[in-house]
N, C-alpha and C positions, 0 to 999 in steps of 0.2 A: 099519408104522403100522396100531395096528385102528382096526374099521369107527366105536367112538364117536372117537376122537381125529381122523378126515377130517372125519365130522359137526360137529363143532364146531370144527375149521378151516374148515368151509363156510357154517358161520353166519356167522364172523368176517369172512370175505371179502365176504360178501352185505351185509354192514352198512357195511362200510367203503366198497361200491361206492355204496348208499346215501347215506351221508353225501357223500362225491366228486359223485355226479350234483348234488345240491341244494346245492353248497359253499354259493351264499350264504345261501341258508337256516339250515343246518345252522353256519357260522361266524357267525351271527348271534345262534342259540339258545346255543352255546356259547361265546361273547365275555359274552353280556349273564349267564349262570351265573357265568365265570369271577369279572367283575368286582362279581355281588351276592355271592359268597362272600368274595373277597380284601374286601370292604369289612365285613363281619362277622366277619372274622378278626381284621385291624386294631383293631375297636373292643375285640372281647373280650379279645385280648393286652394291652391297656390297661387296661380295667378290670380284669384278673388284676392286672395288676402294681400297682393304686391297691388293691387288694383286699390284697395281701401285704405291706402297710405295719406295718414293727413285731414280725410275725410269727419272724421270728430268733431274737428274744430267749429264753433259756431260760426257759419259764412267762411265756410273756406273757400266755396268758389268765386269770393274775391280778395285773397288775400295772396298778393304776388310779391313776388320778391326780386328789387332792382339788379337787372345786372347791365355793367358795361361792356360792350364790343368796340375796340379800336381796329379799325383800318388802316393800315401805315400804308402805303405807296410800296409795291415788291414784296411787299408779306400777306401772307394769310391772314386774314382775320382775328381775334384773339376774343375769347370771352373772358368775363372773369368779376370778380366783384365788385360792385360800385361804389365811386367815393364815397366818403358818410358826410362832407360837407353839403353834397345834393338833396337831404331828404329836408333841411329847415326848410331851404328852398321850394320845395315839391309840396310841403303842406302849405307855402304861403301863397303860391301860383297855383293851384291848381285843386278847384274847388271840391271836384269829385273825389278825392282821397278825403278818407274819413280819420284816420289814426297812420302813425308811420314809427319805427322806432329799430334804433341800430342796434347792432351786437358786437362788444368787440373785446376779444379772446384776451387772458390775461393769465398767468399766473401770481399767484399771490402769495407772499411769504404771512403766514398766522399764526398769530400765538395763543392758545386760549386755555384755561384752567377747567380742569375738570376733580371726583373726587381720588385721583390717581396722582391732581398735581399738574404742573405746566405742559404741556404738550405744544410741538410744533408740527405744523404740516407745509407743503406746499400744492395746494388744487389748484387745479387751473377753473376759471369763474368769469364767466360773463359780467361786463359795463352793458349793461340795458336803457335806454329812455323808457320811462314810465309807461309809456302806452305799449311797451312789451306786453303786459300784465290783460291791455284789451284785445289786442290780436290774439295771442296766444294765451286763454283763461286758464291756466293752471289749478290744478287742486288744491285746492290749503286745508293743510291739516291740522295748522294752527297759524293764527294772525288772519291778518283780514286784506284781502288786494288792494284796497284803495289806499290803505297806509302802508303797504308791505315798503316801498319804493320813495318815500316820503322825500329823504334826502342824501347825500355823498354818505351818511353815517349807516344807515340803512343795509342791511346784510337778509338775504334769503336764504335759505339751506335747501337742500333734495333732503327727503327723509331718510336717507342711507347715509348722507354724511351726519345728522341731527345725530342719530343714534351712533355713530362710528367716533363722535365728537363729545359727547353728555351721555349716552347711555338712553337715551329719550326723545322723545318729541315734543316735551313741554320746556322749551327753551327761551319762549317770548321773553326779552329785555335782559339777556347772557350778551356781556359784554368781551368782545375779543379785540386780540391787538392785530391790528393790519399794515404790512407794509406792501407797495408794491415800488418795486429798485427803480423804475424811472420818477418816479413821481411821491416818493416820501411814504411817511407813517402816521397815522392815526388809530382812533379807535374808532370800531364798529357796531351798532349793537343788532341781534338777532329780531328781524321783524314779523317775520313769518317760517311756515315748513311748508315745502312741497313735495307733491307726489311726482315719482320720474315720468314723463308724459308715455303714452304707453309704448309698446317696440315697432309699432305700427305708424309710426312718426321720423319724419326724417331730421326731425329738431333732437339732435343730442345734446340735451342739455346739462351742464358741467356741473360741479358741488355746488357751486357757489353760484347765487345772483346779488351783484350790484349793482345800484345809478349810476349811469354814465353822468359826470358833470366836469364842467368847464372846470371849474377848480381842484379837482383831481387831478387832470391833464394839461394844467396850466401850461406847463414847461413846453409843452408839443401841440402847443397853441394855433402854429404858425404852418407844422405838419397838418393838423387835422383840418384845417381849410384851405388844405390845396387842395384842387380838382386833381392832382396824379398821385395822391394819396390814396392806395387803396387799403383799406384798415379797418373796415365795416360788413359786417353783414346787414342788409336793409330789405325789412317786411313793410309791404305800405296794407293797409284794406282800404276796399272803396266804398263809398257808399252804395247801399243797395240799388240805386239807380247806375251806377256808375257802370263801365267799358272800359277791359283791359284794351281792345282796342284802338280806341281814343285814348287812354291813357298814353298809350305809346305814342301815338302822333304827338300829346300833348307833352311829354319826354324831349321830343326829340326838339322841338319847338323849345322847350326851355334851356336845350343846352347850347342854342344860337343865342337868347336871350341873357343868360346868367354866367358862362364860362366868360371869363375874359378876353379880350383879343393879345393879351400880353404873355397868356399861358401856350406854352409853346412844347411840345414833345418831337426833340430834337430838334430841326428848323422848321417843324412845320404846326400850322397851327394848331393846337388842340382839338378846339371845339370843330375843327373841319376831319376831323380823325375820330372822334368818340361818338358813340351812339348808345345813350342810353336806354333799355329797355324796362318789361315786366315780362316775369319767367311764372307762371300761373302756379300757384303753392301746390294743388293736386298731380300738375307733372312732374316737379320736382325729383321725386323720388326715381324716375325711370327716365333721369335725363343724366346719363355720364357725364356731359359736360359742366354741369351745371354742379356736380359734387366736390366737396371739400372736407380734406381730410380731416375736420370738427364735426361734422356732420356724420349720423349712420351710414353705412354704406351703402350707396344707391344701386338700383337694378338696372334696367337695361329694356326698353320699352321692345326694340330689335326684337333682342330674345326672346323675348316673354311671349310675342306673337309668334316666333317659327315657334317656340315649344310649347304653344296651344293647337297649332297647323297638325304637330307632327301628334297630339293627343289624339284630336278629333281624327287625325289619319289612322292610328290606331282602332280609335271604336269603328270605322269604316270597313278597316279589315276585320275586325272580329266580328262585324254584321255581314259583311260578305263570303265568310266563313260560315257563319250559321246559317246561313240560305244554301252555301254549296251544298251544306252535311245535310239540312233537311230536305235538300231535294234530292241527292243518292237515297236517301234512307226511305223515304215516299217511294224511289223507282221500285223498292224491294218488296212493296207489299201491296203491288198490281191483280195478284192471285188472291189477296186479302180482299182488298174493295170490289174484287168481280163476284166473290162467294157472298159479300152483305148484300151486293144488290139483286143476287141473283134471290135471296131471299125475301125480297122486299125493299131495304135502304134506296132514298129517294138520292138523287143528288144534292142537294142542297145538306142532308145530314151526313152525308161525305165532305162536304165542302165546310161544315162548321166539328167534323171530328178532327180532321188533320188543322183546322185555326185552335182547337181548344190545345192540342198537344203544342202547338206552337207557342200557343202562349204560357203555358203551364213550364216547357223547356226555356223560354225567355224569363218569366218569374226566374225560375232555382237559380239562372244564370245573373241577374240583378241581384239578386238578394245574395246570393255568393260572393259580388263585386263588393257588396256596403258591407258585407261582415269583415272580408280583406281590406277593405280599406282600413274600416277602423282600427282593423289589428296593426296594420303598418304604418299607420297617420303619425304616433309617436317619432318612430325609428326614422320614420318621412322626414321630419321637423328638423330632428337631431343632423339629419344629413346636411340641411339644407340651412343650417343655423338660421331659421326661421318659427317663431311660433304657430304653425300654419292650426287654424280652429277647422275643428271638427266641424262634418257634414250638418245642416238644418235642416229648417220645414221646405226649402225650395228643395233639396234635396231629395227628398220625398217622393215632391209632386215630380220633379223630372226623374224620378228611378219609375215611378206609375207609366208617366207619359212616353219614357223609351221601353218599357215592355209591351205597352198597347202597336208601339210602331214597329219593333222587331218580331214580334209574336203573328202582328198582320202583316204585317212585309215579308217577312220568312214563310209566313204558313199560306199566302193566298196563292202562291203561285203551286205549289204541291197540290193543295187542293183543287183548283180548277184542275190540273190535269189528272188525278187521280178521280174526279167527278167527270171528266172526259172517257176513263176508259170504257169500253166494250168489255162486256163478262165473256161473250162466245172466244175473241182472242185472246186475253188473256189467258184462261181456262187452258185453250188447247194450245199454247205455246211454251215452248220448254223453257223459254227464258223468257226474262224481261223485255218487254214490249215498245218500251220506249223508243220515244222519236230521234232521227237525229238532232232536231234541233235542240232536244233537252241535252243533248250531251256535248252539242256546240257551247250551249248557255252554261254547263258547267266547268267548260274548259277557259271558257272568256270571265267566266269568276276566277277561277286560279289564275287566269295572266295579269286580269285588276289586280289583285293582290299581290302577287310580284312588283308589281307596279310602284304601288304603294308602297311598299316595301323598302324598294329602294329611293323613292320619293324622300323616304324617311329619312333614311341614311344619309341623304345629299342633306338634306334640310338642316343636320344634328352637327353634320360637319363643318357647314357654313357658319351656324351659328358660334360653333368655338374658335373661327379662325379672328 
């Protein structure tokens, strides 16, 4: 073994014996590390996973979904969902939309035979346009997309009704009976299976997919092309050159264009009251407004920032805790570093013995935070009826990258002044030799902290109101 690889065995043993001598000290510094990191791992895995809603989809950063705002004269504003008479419209004027296709809620009375015998249910099942199926590419597990939606006779299943319905998933060309009470009975037959899109999506999508068609809804003919019809949910995508942007101007432009001057809500005109927009698929999820009770339950963009403020506030305090405790704990062992250099020890292996121990107490306190994590990550999810996915590779590299910055952030400042002391005073003084200013700088740590503290509290309480 050469002479650097003993030296830096000699560090390591000096540091360890360090930590051993003050255990409670030293397991108090790294208990309250471990668990202000594990508690800002927690919150950030969570907001990732409320952050990656949606994102799967091929091109979802342009797949928006219309919504309208009416303006009345004495009232607030009103958001809410956009006629579905607007979207023929919208692919016929406006070149930048590439695919458009409505959604519209139904329940369905069915009847279909299984080897039990008749059975009846009532799902509630989406009317789809066709280019459902290219915005939102769903898995097939059986049948093929291009024909899934072929025509009004055309029937999808979720794989959970497939099997809840047959026992199976090999159900291609199962003929069921359909009624739905506005609009008559027919028969249906099974085109396709799909997989439920993952929980990570704000598209709840229902048992059932069907084609939207004019001859299904013949009767409410006159309904679905009024502009104050609202009876759709409407995804446009745009082509990859395309601008939610400009789409919007180009919206808002078609509703002087296309609304009638004869459509009128209450005395006043329509199209001088409505404004149609695009609400971007990726904010969806974290826009309250923009939620409807068919849809997964949305988050709340608000919150999700204070309760990252108040995480990152957390590792703050627990980094500014580990700097108070490791520089108390350095003030204790001034009689230590006067006897090593009185020996020989240079400054500079004063200055990389108390970084080696800082960083060796940042480790055990990192690697404490990911093993709690992952033991809580479950219990986490269950709390938070979220499937929130365990820590990755970025994981990792940021548990590396905050022990290099708490180990040298903690440990430079002890060190420099521990490579500061004088052996003669030390030596001969009965007590600890420190400056006032270390003991101003450790007092204005604990009021930060306070600080934060209640920073925190104000932040948790706003959040709820």
């Amino acid at each position: 073994m050469n002479a650097t690889a003993r030296l830096w065995l000699s560090h390591l043993a000096v540091a360890l014996r360090a930590l051993r001598r003050d255990a409670v000290g030293s397991a108090i510094n790294i208990v309250g590390l471990a668990l202000g990191c594990m508690t800002c791992l927690l919150v950030l895995l969570y907001a990732r996973y409320e952050l990656s809603y949606d994102r799967f989809w091929p091109g979802a950063e342009r797949i928006v979904k219309l919504t309208l705002t009416t303006s009345v004269p004495g009232q607030p504003p009103r958001l809410a969902l956009a006629p579905g008479v607007a979207m023929p419209f919208i692919l016929q004027d406006l070149p930048q939309v590439e695919a458009g296709a409505r959604m519209i809620p139904r329940t369905l009375r069915v009847l279909y035979r299984n080897a039990q015998g008749e059975r009846r249910e009532n799902p509630q099942s989406w009317f789809v346009d066709p280019d459902f199926l290219r915005i939102f590419p769903l898995e097939f597990i059986a049948g093929q997309p291009e024909t899934a939606l072929v025509d009004r006779h055309s029937m999808v299943l979720v794989e959970s009704t497939a099997k809840a319905w047959f026992g199976t998933t090999d159900v291609i060309g199962r003929e069921v009976e359909v009624e739905l009470p506005c609009c008559g009975k027919w028969v249906a037959r099974v085109s396709g299976v799909v997989r439920e899109p993952p929980p990570n999506s704000h598209l709840g999508l229902q048992r059932v997919l069907m084609r939207y068609s004019d001859e299904t809804f013949a009767e409410h003919r006159a309904t679905f092309e009024s502009w104050q019809a609202i009876w759709s949910r409407t995804y446009l995508k745009l082509k990859p050159d395309g601008s939610i942007d400009a789409l919007n101007r180009d919206l808002r432009a078609l509703v002087e264009r296309r609304v009638p001057p004869t459509a009128m809500l209450g005395e006043v005109p329509l199209r001088s009251v409505m404004t149609l927009g695009a609400a971007p698929l990726l904010g969806l999820h974290l826009d309250a407004e923009l939620a409807d009770n068919l849809m997964r339950p949305s988050g709340s963009g608000e919150q999700l920032a204070i309760l990252v403020a108040v995480a990152l506030a957390v590792l703050l305090v627990a980094a500014v805790n580990f700097l108070n405790l490791s520089l108390a704990q350095a003030t204790l062992r001034q009689r230590e570093v006067a006897l090593r250099k009185v020996i020989g020890a240079s400054s500079a292996e004063v200055v990389l013995q108390f970084l080696l121990q800082s960083l060796l107490a940042a480790g055990l306190g990192v690697i404490g935070a990911l093993a709690l994590a992952e033991l809580l990550l479950p219990p986490f999810g269950e709390f938070l009826a979220r499937p929130v996915p365990a820590a990755g590779l970025w994981t990792a590299f940021a548990a590396a990258l905050l022990v290099a910055l708490l180990g040298l952030g903690a440990g430079a400042l002890p060190a420099l002044r521990m490579a500061a002391v004088r052996p003669g005073e030390a030596l001969h003084a009965n007590r600890s030799t420190a400056a006032a200013g270390g003991t101003r700088l450790r007092t204005a740590l604990v009021v930060a902290q306070f600080a934060l503290a209640i920073g925190m509290l104000i932040a948790l309480l706003v959040s709820q109101q």
